[in-house]
VODO-991451 format. One record per atom (N, C-alpha, C): residue number from 1; residue in one letter; chain; x, y, z. Coordinates in Angstrom, 3 decimals, always signed. Layout:
N
 resi resn chain       c1       c2       c3
  NUM    A     A        X        Y        Z
...
This chain:
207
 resi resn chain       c1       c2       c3
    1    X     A +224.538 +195.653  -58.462
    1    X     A +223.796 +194.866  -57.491
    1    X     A +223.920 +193.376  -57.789
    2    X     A +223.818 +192.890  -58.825
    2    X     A +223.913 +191.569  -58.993
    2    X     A +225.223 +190.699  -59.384
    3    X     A +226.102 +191.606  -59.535
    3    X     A +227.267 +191.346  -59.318
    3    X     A +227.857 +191.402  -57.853
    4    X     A +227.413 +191.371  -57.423
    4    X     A +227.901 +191.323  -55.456
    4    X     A +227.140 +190.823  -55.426
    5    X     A +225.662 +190.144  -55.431
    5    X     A +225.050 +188.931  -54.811
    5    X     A +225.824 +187.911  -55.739
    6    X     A +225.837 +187.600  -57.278
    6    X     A +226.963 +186.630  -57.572
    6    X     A +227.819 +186.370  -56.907
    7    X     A +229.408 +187.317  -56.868
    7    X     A +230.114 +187.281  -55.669
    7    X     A +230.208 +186.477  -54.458
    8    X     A +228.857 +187.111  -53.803
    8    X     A +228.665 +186.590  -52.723
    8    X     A +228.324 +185.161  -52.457
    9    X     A +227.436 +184.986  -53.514
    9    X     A +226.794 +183.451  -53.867
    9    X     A +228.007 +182.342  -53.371
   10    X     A +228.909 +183.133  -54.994
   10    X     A +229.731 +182.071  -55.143
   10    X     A +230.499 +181.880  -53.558
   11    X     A +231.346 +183.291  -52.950
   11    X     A +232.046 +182.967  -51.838
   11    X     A +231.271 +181.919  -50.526
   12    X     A +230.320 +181.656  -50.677
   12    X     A +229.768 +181.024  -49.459
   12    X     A +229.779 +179.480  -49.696
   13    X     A +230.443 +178.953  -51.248
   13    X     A +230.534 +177.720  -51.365
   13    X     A +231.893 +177.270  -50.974
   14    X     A +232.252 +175.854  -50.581
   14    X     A +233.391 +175.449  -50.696
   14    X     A +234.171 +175.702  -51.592
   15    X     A +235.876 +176.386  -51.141
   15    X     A +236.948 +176.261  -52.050
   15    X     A +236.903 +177.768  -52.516
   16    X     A +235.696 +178.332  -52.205
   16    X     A +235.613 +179.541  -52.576
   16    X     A +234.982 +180.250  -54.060
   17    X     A +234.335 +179.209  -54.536
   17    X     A +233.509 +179.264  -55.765
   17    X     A +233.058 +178.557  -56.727
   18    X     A +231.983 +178.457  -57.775
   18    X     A +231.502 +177.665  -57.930
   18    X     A +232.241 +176.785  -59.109
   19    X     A +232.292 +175.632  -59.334
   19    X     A +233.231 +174.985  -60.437
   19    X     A +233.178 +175.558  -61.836
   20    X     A +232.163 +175.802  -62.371
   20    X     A +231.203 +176.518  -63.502
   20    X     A +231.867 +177.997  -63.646
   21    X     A +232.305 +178.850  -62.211
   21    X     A +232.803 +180.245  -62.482
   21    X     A +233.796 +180.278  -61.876
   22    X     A +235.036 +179.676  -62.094
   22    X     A +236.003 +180.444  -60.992
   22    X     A +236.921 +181.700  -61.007
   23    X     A +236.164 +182.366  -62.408
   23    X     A +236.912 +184.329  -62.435
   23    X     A +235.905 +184.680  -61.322
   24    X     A +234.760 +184.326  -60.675
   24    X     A +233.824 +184.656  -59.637
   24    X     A +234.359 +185.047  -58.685
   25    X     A +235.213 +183.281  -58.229
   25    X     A +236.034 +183.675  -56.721
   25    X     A +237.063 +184.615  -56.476
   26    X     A +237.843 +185.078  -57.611
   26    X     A +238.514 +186.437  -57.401
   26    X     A +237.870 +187.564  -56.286
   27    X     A +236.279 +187.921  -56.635
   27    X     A +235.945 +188.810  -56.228
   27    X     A +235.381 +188.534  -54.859
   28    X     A +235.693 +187.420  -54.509
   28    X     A +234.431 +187.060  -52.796
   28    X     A +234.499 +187.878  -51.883
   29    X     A +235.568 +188.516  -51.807
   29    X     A +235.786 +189.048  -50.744
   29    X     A +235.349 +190.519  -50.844
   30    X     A +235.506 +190.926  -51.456
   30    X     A +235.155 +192.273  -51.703
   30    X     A +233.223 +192.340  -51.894
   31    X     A +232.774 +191.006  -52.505
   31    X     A +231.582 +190.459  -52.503
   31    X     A +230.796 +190.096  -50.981
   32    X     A +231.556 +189.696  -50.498
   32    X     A +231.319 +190.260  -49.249
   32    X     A +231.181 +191.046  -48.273
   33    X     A +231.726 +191.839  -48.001
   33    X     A +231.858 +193.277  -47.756
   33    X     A +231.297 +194.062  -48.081
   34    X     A +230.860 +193.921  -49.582
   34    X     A +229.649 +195.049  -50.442
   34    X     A +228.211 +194.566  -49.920
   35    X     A +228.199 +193.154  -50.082
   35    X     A +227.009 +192.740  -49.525
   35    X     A +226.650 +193.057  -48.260
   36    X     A +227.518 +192.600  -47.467
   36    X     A +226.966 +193.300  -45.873
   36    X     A +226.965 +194.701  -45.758
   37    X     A +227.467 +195.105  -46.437
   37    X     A +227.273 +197.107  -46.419
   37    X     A +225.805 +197.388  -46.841
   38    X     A +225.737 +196.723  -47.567
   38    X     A +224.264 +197.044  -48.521
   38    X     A +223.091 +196.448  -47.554
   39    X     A +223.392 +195.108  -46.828
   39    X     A +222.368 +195.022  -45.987
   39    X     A +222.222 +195.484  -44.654
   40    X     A +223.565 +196.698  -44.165
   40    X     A +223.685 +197.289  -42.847
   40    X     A +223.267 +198.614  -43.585
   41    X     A +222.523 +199.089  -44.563
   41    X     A +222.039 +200.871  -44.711
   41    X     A +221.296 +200.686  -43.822
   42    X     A +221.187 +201.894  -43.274
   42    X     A +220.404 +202.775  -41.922
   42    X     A +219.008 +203.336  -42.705
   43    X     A +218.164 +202.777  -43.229
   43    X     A +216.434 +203.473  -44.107
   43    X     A +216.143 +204.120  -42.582
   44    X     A +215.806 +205.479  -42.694
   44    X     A +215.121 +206.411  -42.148
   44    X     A +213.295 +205.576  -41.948
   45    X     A +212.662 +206.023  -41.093
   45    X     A +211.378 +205.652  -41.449
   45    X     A +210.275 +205.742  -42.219
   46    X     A +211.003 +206.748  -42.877
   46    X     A +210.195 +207.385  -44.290
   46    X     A +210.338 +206.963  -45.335
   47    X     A +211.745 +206.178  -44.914
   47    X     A +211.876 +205.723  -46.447
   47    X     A +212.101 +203.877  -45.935
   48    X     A +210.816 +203.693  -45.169
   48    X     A +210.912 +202.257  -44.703
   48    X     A +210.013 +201.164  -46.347
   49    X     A +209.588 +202.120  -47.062
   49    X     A +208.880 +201.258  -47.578
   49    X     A +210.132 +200.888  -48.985
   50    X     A +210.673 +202.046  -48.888
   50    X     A +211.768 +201.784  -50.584
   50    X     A +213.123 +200.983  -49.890
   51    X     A +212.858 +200.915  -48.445
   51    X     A +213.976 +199.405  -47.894
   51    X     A +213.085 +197.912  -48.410
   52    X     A +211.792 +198.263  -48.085
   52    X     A +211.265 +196.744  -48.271
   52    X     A +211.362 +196.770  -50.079
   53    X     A +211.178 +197.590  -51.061
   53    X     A +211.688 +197.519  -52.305
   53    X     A +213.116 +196.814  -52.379
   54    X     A +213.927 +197.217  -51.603
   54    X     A +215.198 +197.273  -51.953
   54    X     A +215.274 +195.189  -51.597
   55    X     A +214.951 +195.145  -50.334
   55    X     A +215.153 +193.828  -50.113
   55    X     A +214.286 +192.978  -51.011
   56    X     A +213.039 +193.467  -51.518
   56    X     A +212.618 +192.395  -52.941
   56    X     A +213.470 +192.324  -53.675
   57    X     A +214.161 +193.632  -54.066
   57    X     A +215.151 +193.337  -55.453
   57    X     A +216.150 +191.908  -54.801
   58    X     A +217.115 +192.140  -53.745
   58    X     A +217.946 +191.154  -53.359
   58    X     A +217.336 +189.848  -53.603
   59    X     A +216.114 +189.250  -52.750
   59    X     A +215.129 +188.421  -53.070
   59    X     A +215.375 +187.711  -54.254
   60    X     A +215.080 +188.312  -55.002
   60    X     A +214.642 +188.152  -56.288
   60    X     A +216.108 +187.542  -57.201
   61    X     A +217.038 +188.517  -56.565
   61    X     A +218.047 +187.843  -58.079
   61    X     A +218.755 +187.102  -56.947
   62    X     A +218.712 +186.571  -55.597
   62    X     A +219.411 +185.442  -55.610
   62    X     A +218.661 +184.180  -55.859
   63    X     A +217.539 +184.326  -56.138
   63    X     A +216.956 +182.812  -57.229
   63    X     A +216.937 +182.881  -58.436
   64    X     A +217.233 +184.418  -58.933
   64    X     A +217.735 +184.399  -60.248
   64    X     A +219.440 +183.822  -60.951
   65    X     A +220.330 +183.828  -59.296
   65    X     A +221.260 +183.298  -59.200
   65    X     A +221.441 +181.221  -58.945
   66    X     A +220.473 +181.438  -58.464
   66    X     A +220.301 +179.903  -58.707
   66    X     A +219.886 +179.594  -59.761
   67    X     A +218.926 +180.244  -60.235
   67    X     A +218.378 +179.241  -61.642
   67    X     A +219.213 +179.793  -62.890
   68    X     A +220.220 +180.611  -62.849
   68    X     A +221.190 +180.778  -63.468
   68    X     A +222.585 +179.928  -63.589
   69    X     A +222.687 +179.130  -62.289
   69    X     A +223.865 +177.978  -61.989
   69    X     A +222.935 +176.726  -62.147
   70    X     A +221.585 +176.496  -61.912
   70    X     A +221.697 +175.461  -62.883
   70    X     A +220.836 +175.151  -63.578
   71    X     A +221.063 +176.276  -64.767
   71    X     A +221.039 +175.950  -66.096
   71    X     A +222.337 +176.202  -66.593
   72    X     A +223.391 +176.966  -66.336
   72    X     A +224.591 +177.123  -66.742
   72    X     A +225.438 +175.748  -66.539
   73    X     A +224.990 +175.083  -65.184
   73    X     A +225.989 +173.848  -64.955
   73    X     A +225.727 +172.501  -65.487
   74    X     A +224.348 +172.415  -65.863
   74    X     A +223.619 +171.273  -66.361
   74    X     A +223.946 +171.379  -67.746
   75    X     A +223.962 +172.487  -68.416
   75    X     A +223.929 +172.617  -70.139
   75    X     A +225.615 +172.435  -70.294
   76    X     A +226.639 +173.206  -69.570
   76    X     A +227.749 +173.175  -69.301
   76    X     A +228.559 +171.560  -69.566
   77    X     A +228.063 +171.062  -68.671
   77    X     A +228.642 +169.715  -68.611
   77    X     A +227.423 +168.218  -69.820
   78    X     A +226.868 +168.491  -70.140
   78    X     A +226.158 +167.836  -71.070
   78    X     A +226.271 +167.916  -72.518
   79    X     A +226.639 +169.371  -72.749
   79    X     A +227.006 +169.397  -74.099
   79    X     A +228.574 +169.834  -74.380
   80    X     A +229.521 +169.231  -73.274
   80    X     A +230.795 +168.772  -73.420
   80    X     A +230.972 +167.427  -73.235
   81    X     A +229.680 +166.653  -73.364
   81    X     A +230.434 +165.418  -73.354
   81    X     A +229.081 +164.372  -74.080
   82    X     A +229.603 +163.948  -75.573
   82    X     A +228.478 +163.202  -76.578
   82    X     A +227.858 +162.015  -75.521
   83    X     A +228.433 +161.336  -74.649
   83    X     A +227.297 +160.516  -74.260
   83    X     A +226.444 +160.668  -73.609
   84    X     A +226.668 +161.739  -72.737
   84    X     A +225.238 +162.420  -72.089
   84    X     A +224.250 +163.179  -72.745
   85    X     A +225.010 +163.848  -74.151
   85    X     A +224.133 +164.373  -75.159
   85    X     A +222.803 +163.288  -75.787
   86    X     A +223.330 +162.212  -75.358
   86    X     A +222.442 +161.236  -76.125
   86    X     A +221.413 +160.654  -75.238
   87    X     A +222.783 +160.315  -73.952
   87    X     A +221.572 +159.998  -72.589
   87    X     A +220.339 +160.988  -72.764
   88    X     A +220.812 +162.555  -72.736
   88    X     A +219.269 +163.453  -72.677
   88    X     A +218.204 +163.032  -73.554
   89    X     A +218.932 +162.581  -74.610
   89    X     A +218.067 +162.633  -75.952
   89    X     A +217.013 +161.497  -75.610
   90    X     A +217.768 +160.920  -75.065
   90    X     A +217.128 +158.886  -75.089
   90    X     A +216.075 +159.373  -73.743
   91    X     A +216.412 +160.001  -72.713
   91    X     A +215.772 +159.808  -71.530
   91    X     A +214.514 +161.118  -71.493
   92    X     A +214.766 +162.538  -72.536
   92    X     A +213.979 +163.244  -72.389
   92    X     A +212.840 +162.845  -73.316
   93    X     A +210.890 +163.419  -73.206
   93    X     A +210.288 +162.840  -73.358
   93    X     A +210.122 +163.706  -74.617
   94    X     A +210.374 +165.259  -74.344
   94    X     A +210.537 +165.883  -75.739
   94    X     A +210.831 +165.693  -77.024
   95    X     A +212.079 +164.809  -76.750
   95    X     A +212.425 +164.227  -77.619
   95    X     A +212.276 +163.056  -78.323
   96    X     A +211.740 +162.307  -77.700
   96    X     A +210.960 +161.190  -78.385
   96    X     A +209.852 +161.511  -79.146
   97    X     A +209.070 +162.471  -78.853
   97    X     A +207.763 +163.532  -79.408
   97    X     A +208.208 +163.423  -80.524
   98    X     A +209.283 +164.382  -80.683
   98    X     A +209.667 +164.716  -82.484
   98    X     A +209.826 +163.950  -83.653
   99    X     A +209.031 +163.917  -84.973
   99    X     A +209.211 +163.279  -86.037
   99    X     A +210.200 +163.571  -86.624
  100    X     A +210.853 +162.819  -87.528
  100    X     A +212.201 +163.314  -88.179
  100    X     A +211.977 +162.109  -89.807
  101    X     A +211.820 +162.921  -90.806
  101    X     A +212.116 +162.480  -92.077
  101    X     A +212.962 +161.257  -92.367
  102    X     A +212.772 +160.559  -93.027
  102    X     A +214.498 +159.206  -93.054
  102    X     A +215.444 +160.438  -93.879
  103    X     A +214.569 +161.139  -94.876
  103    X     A +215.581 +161.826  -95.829
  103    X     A +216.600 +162.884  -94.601
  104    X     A +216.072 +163.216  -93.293
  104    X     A +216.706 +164.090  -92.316
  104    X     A +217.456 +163.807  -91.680
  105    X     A +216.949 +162.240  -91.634
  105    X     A +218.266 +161.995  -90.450
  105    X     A +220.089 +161.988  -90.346
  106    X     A +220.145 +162.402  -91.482
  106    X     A +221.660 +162.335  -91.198
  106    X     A +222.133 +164.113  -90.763
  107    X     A +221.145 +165.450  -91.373
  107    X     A +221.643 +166.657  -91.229
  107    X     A +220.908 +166.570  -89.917
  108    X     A +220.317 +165.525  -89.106
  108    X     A +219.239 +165.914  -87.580
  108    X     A +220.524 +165.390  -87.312
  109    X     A +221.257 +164.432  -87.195
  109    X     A +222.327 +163.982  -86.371
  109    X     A +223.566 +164.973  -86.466
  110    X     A +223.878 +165.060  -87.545
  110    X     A +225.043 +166.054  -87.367
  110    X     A +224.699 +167.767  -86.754
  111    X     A +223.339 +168.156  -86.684
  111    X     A +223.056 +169.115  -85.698
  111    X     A +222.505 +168.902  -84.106
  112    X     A +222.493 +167.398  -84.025
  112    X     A +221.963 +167.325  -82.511
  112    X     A +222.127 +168.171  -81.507
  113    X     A +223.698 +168.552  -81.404
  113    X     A +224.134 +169.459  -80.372
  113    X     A +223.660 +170.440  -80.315
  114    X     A +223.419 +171.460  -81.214
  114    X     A +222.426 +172.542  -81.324
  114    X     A +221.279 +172.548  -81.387
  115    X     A +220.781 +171.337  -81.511
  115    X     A +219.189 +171.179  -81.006
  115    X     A +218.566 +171.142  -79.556
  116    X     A +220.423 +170.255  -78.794
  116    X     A +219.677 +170.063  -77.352
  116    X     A +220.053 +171.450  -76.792
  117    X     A +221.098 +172.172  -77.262
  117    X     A +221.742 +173.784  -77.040
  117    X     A +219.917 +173.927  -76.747
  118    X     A +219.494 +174.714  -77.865
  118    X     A +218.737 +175.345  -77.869
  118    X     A +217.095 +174.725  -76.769
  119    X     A +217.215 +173.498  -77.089
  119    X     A +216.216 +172.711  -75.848
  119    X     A +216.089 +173.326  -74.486
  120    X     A +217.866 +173.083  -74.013
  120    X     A +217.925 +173.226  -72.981
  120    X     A +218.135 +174.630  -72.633
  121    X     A +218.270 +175.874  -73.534
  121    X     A +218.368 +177.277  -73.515
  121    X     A +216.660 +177.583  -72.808
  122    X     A +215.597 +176.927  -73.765
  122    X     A +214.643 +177.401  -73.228
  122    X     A +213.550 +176.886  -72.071
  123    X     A +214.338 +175.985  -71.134
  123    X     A +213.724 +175.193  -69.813
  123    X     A +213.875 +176.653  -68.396
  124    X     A +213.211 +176.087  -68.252
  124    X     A +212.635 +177.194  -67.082
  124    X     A +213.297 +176.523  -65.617
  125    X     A +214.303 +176.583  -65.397
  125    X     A +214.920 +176.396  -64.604
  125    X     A +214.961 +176.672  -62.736
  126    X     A +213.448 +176.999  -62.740
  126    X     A +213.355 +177.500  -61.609
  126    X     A +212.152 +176.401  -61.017
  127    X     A +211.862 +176.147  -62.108
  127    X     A +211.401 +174.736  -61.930
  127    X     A +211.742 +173.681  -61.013
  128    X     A +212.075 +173.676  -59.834
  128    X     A +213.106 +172.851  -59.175
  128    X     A +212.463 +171.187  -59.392
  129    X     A +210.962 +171.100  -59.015
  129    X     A +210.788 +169.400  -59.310
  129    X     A +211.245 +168.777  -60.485
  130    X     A +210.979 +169.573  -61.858
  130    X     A +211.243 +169.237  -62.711
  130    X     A +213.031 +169.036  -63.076
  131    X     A +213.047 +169.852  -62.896
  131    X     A +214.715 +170.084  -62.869
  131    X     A +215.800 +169.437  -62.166
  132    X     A +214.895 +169.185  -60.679
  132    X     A +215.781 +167.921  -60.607
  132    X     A +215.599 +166.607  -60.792
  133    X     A +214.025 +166.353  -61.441
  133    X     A +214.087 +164.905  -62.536
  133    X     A +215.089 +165.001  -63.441
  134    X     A +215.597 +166.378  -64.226
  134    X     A +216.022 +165.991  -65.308
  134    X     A +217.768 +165.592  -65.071
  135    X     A +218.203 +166.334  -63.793
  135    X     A +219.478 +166.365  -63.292
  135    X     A +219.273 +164.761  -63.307
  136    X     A +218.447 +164.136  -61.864
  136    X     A +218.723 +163.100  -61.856
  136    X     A +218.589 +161.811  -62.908
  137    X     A +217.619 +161.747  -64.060
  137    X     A +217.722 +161.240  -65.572
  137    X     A +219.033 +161.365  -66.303
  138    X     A +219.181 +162.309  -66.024
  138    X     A +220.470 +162.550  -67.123
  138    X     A +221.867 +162.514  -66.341
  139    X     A +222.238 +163.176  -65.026
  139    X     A +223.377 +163.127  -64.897
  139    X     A +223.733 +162.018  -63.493
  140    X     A +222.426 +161.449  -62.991
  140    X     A +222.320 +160.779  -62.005
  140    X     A +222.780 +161.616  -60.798
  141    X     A +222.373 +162.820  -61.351
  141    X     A +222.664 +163.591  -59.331
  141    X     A +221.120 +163.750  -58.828
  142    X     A +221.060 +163.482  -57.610
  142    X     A +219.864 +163.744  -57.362
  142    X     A +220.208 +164.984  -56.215
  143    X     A +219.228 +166.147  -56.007
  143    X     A +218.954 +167.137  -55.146
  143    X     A +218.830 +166.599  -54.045
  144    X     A +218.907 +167.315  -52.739
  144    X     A +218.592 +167.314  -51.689
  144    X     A +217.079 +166.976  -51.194
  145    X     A +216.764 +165.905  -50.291
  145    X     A +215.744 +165.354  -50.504
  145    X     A +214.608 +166.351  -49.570
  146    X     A +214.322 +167.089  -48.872
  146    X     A +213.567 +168.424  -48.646
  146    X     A +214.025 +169.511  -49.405
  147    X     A +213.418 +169.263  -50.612
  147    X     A +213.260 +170.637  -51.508
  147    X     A +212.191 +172.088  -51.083
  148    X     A +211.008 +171.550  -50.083
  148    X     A +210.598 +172.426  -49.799
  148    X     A +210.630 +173.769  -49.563
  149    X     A +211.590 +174.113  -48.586
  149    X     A +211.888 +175.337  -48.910
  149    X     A +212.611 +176.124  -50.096
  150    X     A +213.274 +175.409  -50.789
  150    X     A +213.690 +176.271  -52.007
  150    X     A +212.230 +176.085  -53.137
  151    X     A +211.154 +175.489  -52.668
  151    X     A +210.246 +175.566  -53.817
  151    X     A +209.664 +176.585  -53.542
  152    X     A +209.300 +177.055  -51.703
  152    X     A +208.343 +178.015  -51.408
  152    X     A +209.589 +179.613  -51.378
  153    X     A +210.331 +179.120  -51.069
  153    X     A +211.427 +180.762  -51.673
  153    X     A +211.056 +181.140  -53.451
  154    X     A +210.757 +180.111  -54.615
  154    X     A +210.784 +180.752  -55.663
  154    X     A +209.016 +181.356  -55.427
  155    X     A +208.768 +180.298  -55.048
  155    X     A +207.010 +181.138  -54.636
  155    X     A +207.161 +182.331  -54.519
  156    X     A +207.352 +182.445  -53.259
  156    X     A +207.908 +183.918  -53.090
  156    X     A +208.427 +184.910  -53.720
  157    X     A +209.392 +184.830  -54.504
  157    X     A +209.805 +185.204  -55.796
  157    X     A +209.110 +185.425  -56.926
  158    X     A +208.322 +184.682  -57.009
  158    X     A +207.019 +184.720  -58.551
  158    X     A +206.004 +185.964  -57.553
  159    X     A +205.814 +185.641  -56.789
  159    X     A +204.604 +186.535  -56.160
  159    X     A +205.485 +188.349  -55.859
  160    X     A +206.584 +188.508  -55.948
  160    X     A +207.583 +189.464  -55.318
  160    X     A +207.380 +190.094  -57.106
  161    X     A +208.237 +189.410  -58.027
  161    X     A +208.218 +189.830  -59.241
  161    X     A +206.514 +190.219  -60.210
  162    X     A +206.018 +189.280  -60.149
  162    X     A +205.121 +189.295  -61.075
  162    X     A +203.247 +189.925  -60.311
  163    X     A +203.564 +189.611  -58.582
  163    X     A +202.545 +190.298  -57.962
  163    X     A +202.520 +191.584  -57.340
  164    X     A +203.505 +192.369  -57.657
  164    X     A +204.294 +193.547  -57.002
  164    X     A +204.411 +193.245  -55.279
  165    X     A +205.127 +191.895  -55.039
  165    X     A +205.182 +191.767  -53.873
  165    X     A +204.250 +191.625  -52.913
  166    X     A +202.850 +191.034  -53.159
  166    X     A +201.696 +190.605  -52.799
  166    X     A +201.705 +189.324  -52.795
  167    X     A +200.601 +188.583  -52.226
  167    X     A +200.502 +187.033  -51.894
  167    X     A +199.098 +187.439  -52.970
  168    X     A +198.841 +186.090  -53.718
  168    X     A +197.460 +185.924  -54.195
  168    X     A +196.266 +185.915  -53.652
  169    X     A +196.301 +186.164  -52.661
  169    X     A +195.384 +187.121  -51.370
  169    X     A +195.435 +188.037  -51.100
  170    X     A +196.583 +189.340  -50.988
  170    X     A +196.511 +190.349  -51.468
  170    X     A +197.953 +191.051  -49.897
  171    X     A +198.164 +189.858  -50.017
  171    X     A +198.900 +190.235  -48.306
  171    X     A +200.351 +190.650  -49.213
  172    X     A +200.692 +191.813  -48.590
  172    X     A +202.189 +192.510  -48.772
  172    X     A +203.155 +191.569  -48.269
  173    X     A +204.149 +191.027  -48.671
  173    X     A +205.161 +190.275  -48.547
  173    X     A +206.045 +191.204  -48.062
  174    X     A +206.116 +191.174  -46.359
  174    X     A +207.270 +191.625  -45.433
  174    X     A +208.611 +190.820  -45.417
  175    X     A +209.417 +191.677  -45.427
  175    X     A +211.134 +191.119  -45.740
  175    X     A +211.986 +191.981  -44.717
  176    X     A +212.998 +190.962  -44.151
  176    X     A +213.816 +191.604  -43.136
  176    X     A +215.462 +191.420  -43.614
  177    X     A +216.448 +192.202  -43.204
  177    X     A +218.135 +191.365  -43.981
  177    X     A +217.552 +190.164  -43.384
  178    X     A +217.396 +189.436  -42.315
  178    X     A +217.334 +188.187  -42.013
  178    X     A +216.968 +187.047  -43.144
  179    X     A +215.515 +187.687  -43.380
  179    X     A +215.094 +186.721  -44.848
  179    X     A +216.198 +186.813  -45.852
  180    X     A +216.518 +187.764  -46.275
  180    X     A +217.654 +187.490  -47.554
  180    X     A +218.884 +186.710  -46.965
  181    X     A +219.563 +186.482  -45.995
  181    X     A +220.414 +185.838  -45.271
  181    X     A +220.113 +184.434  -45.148
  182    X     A +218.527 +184.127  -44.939
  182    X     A +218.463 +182.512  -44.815
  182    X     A +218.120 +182.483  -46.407
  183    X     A +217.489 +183.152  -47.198
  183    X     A +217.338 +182.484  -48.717
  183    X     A +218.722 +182.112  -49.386
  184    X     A +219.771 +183.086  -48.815
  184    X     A +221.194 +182.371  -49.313
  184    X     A +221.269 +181.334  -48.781
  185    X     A +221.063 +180.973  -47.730
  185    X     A +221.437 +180.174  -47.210
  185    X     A +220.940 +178.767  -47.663
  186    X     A +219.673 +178.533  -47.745
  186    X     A +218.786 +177.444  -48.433
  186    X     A +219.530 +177.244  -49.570
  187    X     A +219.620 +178.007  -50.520
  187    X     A +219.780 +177.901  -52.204
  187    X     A +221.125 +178.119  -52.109
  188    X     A +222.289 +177.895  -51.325
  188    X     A +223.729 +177.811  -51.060
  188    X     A +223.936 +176.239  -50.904
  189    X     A +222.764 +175.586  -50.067
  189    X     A +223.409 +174.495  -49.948
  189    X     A +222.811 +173.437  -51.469
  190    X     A +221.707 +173.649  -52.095
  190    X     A +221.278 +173.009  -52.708
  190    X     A +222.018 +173.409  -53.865
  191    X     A +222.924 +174.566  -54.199
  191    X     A +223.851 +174.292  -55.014
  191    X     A +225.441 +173.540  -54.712
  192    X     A +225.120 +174.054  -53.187
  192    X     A +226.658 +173.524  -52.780
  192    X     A +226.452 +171.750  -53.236
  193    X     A +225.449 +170.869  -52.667
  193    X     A +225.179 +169.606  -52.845
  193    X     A +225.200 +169.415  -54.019
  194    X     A +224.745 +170.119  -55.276
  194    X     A +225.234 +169.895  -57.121
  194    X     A +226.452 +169.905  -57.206
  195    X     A +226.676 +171.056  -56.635
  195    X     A +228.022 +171.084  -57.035
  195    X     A +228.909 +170.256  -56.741
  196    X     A +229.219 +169.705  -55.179
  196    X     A +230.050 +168.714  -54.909
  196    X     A +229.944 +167.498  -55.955
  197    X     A +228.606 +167.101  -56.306
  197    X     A +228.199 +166.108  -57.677
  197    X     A +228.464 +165.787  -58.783
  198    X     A +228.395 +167.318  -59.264
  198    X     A +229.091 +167.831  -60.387
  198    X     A +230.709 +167.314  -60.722
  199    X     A +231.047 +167.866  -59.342
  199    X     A +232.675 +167.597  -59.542
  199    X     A +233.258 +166.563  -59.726
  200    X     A +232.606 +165.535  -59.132
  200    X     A +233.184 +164.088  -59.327
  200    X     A +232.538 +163.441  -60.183
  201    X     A +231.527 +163.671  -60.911
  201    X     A +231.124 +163.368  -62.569
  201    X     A +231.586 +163.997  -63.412
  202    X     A +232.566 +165.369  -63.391
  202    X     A +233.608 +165.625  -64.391
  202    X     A +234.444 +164.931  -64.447
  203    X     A +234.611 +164.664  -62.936
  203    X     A +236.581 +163.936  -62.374
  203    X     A +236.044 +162.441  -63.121
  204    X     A +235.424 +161.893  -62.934
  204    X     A +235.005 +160.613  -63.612
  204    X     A +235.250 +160.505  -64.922
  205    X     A +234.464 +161.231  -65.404
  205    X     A +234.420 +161.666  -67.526
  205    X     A +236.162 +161.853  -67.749
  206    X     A +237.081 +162.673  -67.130
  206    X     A +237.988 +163.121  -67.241
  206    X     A +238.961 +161.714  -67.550
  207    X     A +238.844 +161.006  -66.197
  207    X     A +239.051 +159.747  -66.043
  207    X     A +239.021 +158.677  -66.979
């Protein structure tokens, strides 16, 4: 299952996949095809309620697919290249927090990289306000300026996962293929817009 919404993810970007995966775009097509099969099953009416299961699961891991591209693309390109390693360091607030020994500082410097590794391993990436302060601090990309709907899709998502698909009022969260079709769609372009970003701040560094 989550290998055909990957798939799929990726095929709906320009060029045919995302810069971060391109063994991905091999499979689009076939990622396609699986995907629309899976959202054309025929649920009987009896089994209308383990369709609305089925479409939470989809739900669910294509914002697990976003907040998987970017934290993969942000950590990706930051800790391949020492001056942005430092930009983070200088611009995140975490890091100013931390005390460091005089006797430390030379084994804190020669492990930096594995400090911000591990920093940035444990940010919650679904975080979108935050996350795209830190994009735009550190790599100067800024997100798409109506984030709204990709904030109220992870809503949705927290309440799908962690409320068994209830609203904090107690209302059952109804899902149609339609909804999973526009949530790609939202969180397609707000990676497609990184991504185009992305690319020409590698092509730059490269440069």
């Amino acid at each position: 299952m989550v290998h055909l919404l990957v798939s799929l993810f990726c095929s709906s970007l320009p060029g045919g996949g995302l810069f971060f995966y391109p063994n991905l775009a091999e499979s689009k097509d076939e990622g396609i095809s699986n995907i629309q099969l899976l959202l054309r099953l025929d649920f009987e009416k009896r089994a209308s309620e383990l369709h609305l299961v089925f479409l939470r699961m989809l739900y669910a891991t294509v914002v697990t697919l976003m907040e998987t591209y970017l934290s993969d693309a942000f950590m990706n390109t930051v800790l391949n290249d020492k001056t942005l390693v430092r930009k983070l360091v200088n611009e995140e607030k975490e890091f100013s927090e931390r005390k460091t020994a005089i006797s430390d500082i030379f084994e804190r410097y020669d492990n930096i990289e594995e400090e911000v590794a591990e920093y940035l391993s444990k940010l919650i990436y679904h975080r979108i306000p935050d996350v795209s302060g830190m994009y735009k601090r550190v790599l100067a990309i800024e997100f798409p300026n109506d984030l709204g709907p990709v904030i109220e899709i992870v809503k949705t998502r927290h309440d799908i996962v962690h409320r068994n698909g209830k609203t904090i009022d107690g209302n059952v969260i109804e899902l149609t293929n339609n909804d999973i079709e526009e949530v790609i769609d939202v969180v397609s372009i707000l990676v497609r817009t990184v991504e185009d970003k992305l690319r020409m701040l590698v092509r730059n560094i490269r440069d």
